[in-house]
C-alpha positions as CSV (number, residue, x, y, z in Angstrom):
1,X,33.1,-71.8,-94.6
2,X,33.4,-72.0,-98.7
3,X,30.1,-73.7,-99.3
4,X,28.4,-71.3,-96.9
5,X,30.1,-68.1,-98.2
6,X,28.9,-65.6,-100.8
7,X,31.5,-65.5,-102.8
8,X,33.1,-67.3,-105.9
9,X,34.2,-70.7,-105.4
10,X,37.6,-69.3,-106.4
11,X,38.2,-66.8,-103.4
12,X,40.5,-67.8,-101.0
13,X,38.2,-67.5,-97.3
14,X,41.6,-67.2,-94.9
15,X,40.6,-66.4,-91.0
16,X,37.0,-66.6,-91.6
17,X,36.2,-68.9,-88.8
18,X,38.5,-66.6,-86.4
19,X,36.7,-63.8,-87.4
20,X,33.0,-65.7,-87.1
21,X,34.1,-66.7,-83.7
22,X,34.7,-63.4,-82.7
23,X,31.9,-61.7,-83.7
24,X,29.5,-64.5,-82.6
25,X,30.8,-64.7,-78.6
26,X,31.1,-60.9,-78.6
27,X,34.4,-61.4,-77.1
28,X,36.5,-59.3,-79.7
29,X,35.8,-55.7,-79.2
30,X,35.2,-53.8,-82.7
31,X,38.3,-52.3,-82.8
32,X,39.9,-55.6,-82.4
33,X,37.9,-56.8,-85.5
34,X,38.3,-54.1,-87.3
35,X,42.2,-54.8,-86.9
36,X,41.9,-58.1,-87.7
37,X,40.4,-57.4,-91.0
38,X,42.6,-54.3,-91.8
39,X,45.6,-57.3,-91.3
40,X,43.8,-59.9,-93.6
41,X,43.2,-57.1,-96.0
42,X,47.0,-55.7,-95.7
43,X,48.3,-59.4,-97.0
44,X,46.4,-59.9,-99.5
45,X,47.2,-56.4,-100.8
46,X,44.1,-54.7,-101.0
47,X,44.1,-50.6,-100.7
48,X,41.9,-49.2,-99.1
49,X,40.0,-46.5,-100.8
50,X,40.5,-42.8,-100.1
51,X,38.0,-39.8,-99.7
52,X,38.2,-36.2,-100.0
53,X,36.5,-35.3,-97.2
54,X,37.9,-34.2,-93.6
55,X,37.2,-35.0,-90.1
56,X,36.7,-31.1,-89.7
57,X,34.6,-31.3,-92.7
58,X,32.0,-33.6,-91.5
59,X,31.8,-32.2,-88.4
60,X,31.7,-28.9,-89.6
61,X,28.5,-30.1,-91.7
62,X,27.1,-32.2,-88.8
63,X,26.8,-29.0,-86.6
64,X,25.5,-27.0,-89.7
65,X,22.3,-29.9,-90.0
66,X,22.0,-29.2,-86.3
67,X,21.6,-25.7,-86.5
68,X,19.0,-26.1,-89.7
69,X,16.7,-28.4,-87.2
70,X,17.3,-26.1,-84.8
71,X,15.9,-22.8,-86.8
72,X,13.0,-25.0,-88.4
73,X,11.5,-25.1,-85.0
74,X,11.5,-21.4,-84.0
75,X,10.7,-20.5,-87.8
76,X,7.2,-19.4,-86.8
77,X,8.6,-17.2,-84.4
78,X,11.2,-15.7,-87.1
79,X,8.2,-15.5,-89.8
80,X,6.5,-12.8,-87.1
81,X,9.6,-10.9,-86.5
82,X,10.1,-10.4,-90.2
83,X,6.7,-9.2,-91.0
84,X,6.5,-7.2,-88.2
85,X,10.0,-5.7,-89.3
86,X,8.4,-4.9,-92.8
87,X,5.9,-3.3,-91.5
88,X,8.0,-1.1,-89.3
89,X,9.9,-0.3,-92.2
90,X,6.8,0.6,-94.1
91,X,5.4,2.7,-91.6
92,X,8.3,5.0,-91.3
């Protein structure tokens, strides 16, 4: 695994063969793998890194990108209205 790996010489490579093997014969689901590298990670004492942003958040903005695609296909449509709204306006 060390001479094939892309790291420095120096890095210890534990599990890396479990977690080839797993991957490769698609018998470890991804949450399995996911756990198994969270626990390699855990030992070693690595921290994860932490973000500002919220489940609600990214949804939130998710449903908002949504809604933007949505309007940019009856924009035509809305285009008409408005003009014919300022010329209503005009006209009275």
């Amino acid at each position: 695994a060390k001479i094939f790996s892309l790291c420095e010489p120096s890095k210890h490579m534990r599990h890396i063969e479990k977690l080839a093997k797993a991957v490769h014969s698609k018998e470890g689901k991804m949450e399995t793998i996911k756990a198994m590298i969270a626990a390699i990670l855990e030992e070693d004492g690595v921290t994860p890194p932490t973000s500002g942003l919220s489940r609600h958040r990214v949804d939130d903005w998710i449903k908002e990108c949504h809604l933007i695609k949505q309007f940019d296909k009856i924009r035509p449509e809305f285009s008409k209205l408005e003009q014919a709204d300022m010329a209503l306006t005009t006209t009275e």
